[in-house]
N, C-alpha and C positions, 0 to 999 in steps of 0.2 A: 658682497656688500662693501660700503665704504669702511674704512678704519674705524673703528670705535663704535659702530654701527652692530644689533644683530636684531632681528626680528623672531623671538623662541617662538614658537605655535604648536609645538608638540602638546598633546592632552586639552589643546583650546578648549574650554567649555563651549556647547553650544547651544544656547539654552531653547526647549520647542524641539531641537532637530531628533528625527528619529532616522538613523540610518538606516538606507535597504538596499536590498540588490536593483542593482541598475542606477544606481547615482553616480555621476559624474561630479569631478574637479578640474575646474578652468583658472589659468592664471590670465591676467589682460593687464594691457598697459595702453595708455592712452597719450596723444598730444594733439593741443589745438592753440589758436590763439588766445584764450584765456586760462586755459589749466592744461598742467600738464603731470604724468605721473611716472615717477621711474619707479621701474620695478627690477628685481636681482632676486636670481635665486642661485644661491651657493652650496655644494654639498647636499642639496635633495632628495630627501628620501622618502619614498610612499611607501608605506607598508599595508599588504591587506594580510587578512586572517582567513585562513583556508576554513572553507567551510563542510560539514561530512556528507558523505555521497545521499541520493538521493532513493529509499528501497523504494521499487519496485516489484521484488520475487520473480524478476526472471523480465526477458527482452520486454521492451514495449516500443510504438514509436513515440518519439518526446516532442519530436518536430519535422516539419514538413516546409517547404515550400512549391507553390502551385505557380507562381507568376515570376518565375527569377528570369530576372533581363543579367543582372550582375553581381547576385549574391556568392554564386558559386560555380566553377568551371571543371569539366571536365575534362579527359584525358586529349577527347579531338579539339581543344579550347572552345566548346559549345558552353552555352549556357541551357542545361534543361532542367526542369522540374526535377526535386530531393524531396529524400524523407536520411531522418536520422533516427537507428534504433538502439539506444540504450537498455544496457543489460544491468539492471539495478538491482544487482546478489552480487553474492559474496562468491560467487565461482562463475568459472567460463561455461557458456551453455554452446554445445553443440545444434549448428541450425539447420543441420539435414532434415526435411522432415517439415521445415517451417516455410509457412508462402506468406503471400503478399495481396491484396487482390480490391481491385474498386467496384466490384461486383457486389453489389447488399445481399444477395443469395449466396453467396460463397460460390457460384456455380463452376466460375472460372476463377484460376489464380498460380501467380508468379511463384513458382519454387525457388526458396535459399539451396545454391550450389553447400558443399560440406566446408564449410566454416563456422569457425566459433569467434565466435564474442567474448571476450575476457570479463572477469570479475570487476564490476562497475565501470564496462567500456561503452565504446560506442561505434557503428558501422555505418557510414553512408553508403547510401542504396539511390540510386539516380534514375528516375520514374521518366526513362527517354522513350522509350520504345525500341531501345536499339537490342535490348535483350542479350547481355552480355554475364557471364554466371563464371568466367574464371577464377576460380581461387585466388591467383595471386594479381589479380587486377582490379580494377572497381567493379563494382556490379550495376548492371542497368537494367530496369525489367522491360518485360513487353506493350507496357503502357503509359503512359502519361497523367498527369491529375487534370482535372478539370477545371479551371478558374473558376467560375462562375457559382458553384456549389458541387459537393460531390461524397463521396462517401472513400474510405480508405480503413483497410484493417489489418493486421497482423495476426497470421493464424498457427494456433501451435499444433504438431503433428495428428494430433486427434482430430484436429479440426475446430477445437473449442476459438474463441476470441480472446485472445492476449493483448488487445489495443485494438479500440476504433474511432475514429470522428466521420462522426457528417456535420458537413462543414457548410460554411454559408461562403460566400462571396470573397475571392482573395486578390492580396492587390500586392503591384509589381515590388517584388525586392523586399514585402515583407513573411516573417514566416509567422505560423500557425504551431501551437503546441502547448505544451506543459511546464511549468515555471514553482520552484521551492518545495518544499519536501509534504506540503498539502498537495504538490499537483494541480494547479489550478490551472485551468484552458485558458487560452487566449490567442490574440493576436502579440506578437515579440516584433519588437521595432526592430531590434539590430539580430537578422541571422546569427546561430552562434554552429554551426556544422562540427558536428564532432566532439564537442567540446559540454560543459554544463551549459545550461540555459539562465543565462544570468539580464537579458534585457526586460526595459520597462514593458 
């Protein structure tokens, strides 16, 4: 900023706002023939406040997408349909034993290769059909999600349901899942692959 100049905003009040997850901050500057606005930003700092993991008791999917043109690529730089499965405990869960499957009968379904998930980690699983179960590479199963509407479930070795959605209608580059520590379903504007699920 100019000499003699500072703009404090730290602790701004703000009075109405209720912060949540998924709000953005935009700086803009403008010029025209009648107004014009300089803006400077010196020494800038954003601070967030980490927020605590999300329990679960063990894997679940948290999110999914069905229509990815360019959310997410994989290893051949394809774009195919993801799911993401977060393991919301306090320890690593072994996923021998655990499948995958868009069959509402359970009739047929994709095996997890012997991998674990870490204590409140997360695992992309790539729903291409290329069917790929290496340990040390990504994993792909044997089928794809269905746009249009479809069912998708997470099954633990017993065979009980650890997560499912039947889903309605999905649309290109957004995903589908569970959002705050209520879990509430929804559509998520911004894919977050791997990561918490922090969009509108």
């Amino acid at each position: 900023g100019r000499a003699g100049f500072a703009w404090p905003v730290a602790g701004l009040p703000l009075p109405g706002f209720a912060p949540a997850i998924g709000h953005r901050v935009a700086f803009s500057a403008r010029t025209g023939a009648a107004a014009s606005q300089e803006l400077a930003i010196d020494s800038l700092s954003v601070v967030t406040t980490p927020t605590t993991a999300i329990a679960t008791g063990g894997p679940v999917i948290s999110e999914f997408v069905a229509f990815n043109s360019n959310s997410y690529e994989d290893e051949d730089l394809e774009h195919p349909d993801w799911l993401e499965i977060m393991n919301g405990s306090g320890a690593a869960v072994p996923m021998a034993g655990w499948s995958l499957t868009t069959d509402p009968t359970h009739a047929t379904t994709w095996p997890f290769p012997a991998i674990s998930i870490p204590a409140n980690g997360y695992r992309i699983v790539f729903a291409s059909g290329k069917n790929r179960t290496a340990t040390t590479g990504q994993l792909h199963t044997n089928f794809s999600l269905q746009r249009e509407s479809g069912y998708l479930a997470l099954l633990r070795p017993d065979l009980t349901v650890a997560s499912e959605f039947t889903y309605g209608a999905q649309y290109e580059d957004i995903a589908y899942g569970e959002i705050g520590s209520a879990r509430v379903r929804g559509y998520l504007e911004t894919p977050t692959p791997g990561v918490k699920n922090v969009s509108l």
